[in-house]
VEXKE-727921 format. One record per residue (C-alpha): residue number from 1; residue in three letters; x negated, y negated, z negated. Coordinates in Angstrom, 1 decimal. Layout:
% residues N
<NUM,'ALA',<X,Y,Z>>
...
//
This chain:
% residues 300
<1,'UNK',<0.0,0.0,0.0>>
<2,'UNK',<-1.3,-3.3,1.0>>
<3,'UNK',<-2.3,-6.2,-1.5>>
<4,'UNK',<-3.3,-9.1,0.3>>
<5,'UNK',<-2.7,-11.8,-2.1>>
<6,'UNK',<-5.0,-14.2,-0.6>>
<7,'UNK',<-3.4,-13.5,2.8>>
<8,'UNK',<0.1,-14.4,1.7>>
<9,'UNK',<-0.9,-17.2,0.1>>
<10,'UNK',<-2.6,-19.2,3.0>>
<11,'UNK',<0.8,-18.0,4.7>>
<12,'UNK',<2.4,-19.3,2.1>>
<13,'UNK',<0.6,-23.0,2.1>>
<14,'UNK',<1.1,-23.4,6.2>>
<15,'UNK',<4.9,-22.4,5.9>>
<16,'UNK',<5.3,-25.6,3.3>>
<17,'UNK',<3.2,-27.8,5.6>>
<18,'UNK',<5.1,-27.2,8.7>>
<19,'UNK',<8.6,-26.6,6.6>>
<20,'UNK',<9.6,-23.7,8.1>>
<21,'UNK',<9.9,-22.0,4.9>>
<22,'UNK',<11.0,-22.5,1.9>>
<23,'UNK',<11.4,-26.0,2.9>>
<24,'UNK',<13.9,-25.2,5.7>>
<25,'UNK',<17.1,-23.8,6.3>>
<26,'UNK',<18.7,-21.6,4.0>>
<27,'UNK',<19.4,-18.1,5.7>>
<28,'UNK',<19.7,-15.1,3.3>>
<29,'UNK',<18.1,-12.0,4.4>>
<30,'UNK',<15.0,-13.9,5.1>>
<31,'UNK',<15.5,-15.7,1.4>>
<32,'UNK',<16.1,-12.7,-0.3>>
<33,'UNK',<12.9,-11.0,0.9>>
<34,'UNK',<11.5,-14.7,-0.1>>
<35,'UNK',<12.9,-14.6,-3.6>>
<36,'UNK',<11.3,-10.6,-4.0>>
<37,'UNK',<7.4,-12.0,-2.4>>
<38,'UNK',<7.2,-14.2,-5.1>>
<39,'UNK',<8.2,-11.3,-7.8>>
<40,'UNK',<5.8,-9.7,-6.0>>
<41,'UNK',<3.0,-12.1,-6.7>>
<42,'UNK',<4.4,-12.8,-9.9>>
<43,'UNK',<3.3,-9.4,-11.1>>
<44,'UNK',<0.2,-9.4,-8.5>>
<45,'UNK',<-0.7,-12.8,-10.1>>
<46,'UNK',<0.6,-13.2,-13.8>>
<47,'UNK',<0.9,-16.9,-12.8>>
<48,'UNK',<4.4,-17.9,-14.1>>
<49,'UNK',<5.0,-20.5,-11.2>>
<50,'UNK',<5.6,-17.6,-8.9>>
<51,'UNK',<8.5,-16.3,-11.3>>
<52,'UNK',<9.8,-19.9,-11.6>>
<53,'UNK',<9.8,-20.5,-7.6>>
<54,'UNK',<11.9,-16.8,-7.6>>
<55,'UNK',<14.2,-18.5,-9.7>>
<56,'UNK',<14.0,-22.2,-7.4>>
<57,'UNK',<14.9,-20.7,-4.4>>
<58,'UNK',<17.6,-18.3,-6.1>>
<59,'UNK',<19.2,-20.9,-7.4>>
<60,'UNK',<18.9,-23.0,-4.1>>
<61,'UNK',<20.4,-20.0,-1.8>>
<62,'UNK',<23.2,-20.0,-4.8>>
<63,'UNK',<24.0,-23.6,-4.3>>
<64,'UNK',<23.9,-23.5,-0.1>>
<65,'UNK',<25.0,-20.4,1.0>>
<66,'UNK',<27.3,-19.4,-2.1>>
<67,'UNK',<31.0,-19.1,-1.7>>
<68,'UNK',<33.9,-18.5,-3.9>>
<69,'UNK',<33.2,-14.8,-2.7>>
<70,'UNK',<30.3,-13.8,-1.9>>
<71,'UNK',<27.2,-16.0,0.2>>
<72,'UNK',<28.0,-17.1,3.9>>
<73,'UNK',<24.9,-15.7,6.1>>
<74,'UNK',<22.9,-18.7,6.9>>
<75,'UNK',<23.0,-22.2,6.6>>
<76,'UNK',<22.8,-23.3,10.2>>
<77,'UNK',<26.1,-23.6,12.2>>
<78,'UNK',<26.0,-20.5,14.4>>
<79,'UNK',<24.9,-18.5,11.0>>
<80,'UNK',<28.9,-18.4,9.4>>
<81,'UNK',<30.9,-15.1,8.2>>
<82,'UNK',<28.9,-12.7,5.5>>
<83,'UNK',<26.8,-9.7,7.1>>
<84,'UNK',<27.3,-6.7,4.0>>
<85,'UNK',<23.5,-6.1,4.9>>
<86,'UNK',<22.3,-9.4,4.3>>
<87,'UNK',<24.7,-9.1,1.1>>
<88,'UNK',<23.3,-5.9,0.0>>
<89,'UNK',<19.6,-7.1,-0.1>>
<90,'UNK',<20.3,-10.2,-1.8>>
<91,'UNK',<21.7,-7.9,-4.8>>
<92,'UNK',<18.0,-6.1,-4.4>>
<93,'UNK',<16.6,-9.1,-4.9>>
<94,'UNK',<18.8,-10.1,-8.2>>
<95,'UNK',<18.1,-6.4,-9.1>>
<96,'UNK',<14.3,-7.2,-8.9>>
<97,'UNK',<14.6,-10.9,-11.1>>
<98,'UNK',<16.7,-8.6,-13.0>>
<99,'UNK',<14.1,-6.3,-13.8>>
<100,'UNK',<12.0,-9.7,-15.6>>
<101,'UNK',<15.5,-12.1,-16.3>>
<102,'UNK',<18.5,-10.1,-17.6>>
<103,'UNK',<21.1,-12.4,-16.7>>
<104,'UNK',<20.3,-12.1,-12.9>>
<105,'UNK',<21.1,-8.3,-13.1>>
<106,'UNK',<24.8,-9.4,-14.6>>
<107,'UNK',<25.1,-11.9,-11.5>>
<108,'UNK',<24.2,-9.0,-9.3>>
<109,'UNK',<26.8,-6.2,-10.8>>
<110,'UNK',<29.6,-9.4,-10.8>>
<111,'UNK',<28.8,-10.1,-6.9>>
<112,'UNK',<28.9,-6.2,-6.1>>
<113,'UNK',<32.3,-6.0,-7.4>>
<114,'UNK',<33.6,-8.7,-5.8>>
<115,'UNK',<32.5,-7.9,-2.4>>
<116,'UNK',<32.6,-3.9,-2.4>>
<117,'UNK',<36.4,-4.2,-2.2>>
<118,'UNK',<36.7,-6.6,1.2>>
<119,'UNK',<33.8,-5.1,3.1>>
<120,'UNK',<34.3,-0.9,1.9>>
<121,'UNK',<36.9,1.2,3.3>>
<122,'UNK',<36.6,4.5,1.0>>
<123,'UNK',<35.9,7.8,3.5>>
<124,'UNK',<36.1,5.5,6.4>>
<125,'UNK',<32.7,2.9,6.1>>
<126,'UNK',<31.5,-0.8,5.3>>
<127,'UNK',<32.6,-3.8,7.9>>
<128,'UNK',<29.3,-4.8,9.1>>
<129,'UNK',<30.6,-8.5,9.3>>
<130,'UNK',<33.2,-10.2,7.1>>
<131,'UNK',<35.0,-14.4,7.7>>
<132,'UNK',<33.6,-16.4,5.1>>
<133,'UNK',<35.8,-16.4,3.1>>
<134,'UNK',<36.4,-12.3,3.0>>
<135,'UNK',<40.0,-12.2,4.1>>
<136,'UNK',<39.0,-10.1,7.1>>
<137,'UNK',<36.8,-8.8,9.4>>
<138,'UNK',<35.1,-11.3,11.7>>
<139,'UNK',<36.7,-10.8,15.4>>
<140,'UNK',<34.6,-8.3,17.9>>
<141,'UNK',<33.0,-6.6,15.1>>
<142,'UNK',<33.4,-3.1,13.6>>
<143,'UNK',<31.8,-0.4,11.2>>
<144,'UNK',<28.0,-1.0,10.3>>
<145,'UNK',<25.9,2.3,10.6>>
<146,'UNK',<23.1,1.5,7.7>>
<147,'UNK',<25.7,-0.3,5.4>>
<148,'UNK',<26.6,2.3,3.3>>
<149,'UNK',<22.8,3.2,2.7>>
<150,'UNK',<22.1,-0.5,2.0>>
<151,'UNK',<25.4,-1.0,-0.6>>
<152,'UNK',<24.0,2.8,-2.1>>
<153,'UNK',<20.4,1.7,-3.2>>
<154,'UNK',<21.3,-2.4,-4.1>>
<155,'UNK',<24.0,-0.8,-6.4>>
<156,'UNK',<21.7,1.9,-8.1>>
<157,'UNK',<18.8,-0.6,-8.1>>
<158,'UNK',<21.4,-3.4,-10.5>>
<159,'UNK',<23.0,-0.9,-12.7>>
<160,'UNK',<24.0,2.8,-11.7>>
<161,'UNK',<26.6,2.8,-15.2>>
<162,'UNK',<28.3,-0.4,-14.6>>
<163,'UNK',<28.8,0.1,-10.7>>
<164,'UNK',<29.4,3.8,-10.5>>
<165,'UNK',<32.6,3.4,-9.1>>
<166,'UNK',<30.5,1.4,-6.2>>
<167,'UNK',<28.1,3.7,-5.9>>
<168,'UNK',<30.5,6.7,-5.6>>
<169,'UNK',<32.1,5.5,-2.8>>
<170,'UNK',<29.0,4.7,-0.8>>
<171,'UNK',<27.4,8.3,-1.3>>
<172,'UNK',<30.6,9.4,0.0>>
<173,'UNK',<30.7,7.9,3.0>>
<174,'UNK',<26.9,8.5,3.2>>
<175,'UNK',<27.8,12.3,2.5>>
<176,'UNK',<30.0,12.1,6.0>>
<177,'UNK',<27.3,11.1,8.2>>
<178,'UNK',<23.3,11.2,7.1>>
<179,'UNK',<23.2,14.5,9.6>>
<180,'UNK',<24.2,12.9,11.8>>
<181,'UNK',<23.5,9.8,12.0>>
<182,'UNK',<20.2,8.9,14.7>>
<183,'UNK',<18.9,5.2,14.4>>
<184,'UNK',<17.6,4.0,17.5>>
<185,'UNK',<15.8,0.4,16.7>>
<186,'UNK',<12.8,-0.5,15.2>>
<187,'UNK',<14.1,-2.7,12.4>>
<188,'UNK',<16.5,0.3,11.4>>
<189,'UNK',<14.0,2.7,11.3>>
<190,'UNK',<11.8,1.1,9.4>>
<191,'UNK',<14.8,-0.4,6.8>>
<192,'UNK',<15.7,3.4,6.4>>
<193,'UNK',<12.6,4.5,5.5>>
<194,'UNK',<12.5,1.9,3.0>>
<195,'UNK',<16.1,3.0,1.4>>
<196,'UNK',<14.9,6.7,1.4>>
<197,'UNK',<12.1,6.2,-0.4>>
<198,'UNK',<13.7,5.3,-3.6>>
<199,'UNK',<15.3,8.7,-4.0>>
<200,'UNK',<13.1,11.1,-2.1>>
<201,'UNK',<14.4,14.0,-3.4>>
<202,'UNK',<17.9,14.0,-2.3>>
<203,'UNK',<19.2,15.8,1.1>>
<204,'UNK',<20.2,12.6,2.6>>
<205,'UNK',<17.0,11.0,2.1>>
<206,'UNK',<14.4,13.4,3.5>>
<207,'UNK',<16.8,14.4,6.6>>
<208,'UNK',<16.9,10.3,7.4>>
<209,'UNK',<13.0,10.0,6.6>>
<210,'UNK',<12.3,13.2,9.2>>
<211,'UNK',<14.8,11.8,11.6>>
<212,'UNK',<13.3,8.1,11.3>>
<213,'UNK',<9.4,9.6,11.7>>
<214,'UNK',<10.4,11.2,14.6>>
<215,'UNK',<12.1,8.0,16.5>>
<216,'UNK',<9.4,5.8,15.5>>
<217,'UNK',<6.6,8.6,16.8>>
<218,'UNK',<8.3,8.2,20.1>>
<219,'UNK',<8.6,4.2,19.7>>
<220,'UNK',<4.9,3.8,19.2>>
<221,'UNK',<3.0,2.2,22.2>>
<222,'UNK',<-0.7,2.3,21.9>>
<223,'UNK',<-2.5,0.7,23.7>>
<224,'UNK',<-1.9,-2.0,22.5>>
<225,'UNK',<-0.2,-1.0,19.1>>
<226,'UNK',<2.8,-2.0,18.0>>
<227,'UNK',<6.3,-0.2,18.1>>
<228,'UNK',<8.8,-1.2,20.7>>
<229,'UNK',<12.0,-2.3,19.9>>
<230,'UNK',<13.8,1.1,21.2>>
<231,'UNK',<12.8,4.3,23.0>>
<232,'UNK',<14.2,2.5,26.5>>
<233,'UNK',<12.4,-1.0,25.8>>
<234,'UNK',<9.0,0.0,25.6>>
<235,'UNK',<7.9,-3.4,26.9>>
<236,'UNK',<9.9,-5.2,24.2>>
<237,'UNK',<8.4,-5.8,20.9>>
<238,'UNK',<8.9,-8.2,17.8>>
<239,'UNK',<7.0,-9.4,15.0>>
<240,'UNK',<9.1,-9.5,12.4>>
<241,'UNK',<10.9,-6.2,13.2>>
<242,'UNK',<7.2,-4.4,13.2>>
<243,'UNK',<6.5,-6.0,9.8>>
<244,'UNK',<10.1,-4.3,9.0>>
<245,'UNK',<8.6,-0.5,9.8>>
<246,'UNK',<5.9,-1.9,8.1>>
<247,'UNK',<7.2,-1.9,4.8>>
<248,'UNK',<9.2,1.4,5.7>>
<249,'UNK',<6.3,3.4,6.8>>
<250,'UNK',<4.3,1.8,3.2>>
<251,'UNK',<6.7,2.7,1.1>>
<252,'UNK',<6.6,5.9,2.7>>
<253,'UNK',<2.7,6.5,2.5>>
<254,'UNK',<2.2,7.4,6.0>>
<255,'UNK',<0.4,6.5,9.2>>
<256,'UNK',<-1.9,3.4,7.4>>
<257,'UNK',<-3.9,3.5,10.6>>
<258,'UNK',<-0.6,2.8,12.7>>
<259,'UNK',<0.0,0.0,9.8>>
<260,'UNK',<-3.4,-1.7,10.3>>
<261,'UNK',<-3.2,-1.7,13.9>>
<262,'UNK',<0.2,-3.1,14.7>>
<263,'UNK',<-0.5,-6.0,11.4>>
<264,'UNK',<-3.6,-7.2,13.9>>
<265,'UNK',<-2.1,-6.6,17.3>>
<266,'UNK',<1.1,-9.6,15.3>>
<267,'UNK',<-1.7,-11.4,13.9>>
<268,'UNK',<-2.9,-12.7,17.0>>
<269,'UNK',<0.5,-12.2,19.4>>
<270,'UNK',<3.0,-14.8,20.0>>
<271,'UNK',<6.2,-14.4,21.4>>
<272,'UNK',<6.7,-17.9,22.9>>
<273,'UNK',<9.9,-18.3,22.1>>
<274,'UNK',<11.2,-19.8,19.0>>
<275,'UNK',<10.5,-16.5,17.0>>
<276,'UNK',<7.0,-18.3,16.2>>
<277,'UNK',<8.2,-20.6,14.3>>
<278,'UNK',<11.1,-18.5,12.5>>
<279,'UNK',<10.7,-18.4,8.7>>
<280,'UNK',<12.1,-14.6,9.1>>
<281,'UNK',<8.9,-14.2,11.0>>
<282,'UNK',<6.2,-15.3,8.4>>
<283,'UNK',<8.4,-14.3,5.6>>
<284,'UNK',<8.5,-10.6,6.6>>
<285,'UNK',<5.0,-10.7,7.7>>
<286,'UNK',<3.6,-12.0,4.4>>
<287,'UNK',<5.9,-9.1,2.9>>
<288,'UNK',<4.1,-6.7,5.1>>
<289,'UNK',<0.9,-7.9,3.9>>
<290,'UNK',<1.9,-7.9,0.0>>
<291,'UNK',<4.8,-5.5,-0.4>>
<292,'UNK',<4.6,-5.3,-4.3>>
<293,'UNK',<8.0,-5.5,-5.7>>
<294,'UNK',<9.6,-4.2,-3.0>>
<295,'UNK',<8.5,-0.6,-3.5>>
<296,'UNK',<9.3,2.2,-6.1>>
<297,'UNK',<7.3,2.6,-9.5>>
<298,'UNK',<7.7,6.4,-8.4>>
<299,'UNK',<6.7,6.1,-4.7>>
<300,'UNK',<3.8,8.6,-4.0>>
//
């Protein structure tokens, strides 16, 4: 497992200086891996201002993005409606302060139970995308594939007593599908792997780990080094979905010389489109680089 404190922090500095981050736009996946880096370097660090800047930009998303129910997905204009993934995570990342602040493991288990009900239909799956306000699903979209997996872990991670209920529902619908169920993009694969390795152990987790190695084997392109974004886009590949399988395939504790290769193919690849400048970007690539909080006391 990477540890490149020194790394993240340089990262860290330019992001401030060219506000892209946490100076920008609120948007909540990218803030909620945000809020677990600087638990991350909190506990890498022992410095207290990393612990306090957790709880800055927590309160910050809170205050932006927060809604009567639940937190709207981003701050921008084309960023309304709540994704349950983007939901799910942010619940990690209370889980995680939770771990060092008590009170943000209560705010987690009070937000669980007041979005399982809208986005969870029991034996049927999790509406990938909610309206704001959660009085329905959000026109053209459907069932999310992952969701379940994502609503399984953040709830077990907050309190597996006080959300059983919760919980219980998501292993069922996870029960209906794992053997089934064949992810076909990078950022997915790599997510999954990260999910699995929590609970090693059970059935669903090593058939989805075996199943995600095996995509991602065929989804590696080398020369140069990086994985493509699916099997039939071998030509298309993004930084901040690598640094994704990144953390998957670390929390894991395989392939490190895949890791090292595709972190310096990124290092010195730009896109050229506005991905470069993308705080999703440099926020998952600094997680990449110092994964810390985000991975299991038990992993390997």
């Amino acid at each position: 497992m990477l540890r490149d404190v020194d790394y993240v922090l340089a990262k860290l500095d330019w992001m401030r200086a060219e506000r892209i981050w946490p100076n920008g736009l609120r948007y909540l996946w990218t803030d909620a891996f945000g809020v677990v880096l600087y638990i991350s370097l909190y506990h890498e660090t022992g410095e207290e201002r990393w612990l306090e800047e957790a709880e800055r930009l927590a309160a910050d998303v809170e205050r932006v993005l927060g809604r009567p129910r639940g937190l709207r997905i981003g701050e921008a204009a084309d960023r309304d409606g709540q994704y349950f993934h983007y939901l799910a995570m942010w619940l990690f990342a209370l889980a995680r302060l939770g771990d060092i602040k008590p009170e943000y493991r209560q705010r987690g288990i009070a937000l669980a139970r007041e979005i399982h009900p809208a986005f969870v239909i029991p034996g049927r799956g999790v509406i990938w995308k909610m309206q704001e306000d959660l009085s329905g699903p959000y026109p053209g979209y459907g069932l999310g594939a992952m969701d379940a997996y994502d609503g399984y872990i953040s709830y077990r991670m907050l309190d597996e007593d006080a959300l059983a209920p919760e919980i219980a529902d998501m292993k069922g619908l996870m029960e209906r599908d794992w053997r089934t169920l064949e992810i076909e993009q990078d950022l997915g694969l790599g997510m999954m792997l990260w999910l699995a390795h929590f609970f090693p152990g059970e059935p669903w987790a090593k058939g989805q780990t075996e199943q995600s190695l095996g995509m991602l084997d065929t989804m590696w392109v080398d020369p140069p080094g990086y994985f493509c974004r699916a099997p039939w886009l071998r030509a298309t590949k993004i930084a901040f979905t690598n640094y994704g399988v990144s953390l998957g395939l670390q929390a894991t504790g395989v392939w490190p010389e895949r890791i090292e290769r595709l972190h310096a193919f990124f290092e010195d690849w730009h896109s050229g489109d506005e991905y470069d400048r993308e705080a999703i970007t440099w926020v998952m690539t600094c997680t990449a680089h110092l994964p810390g909080a985000f991975i299991s006391a038990n992993a390997g």
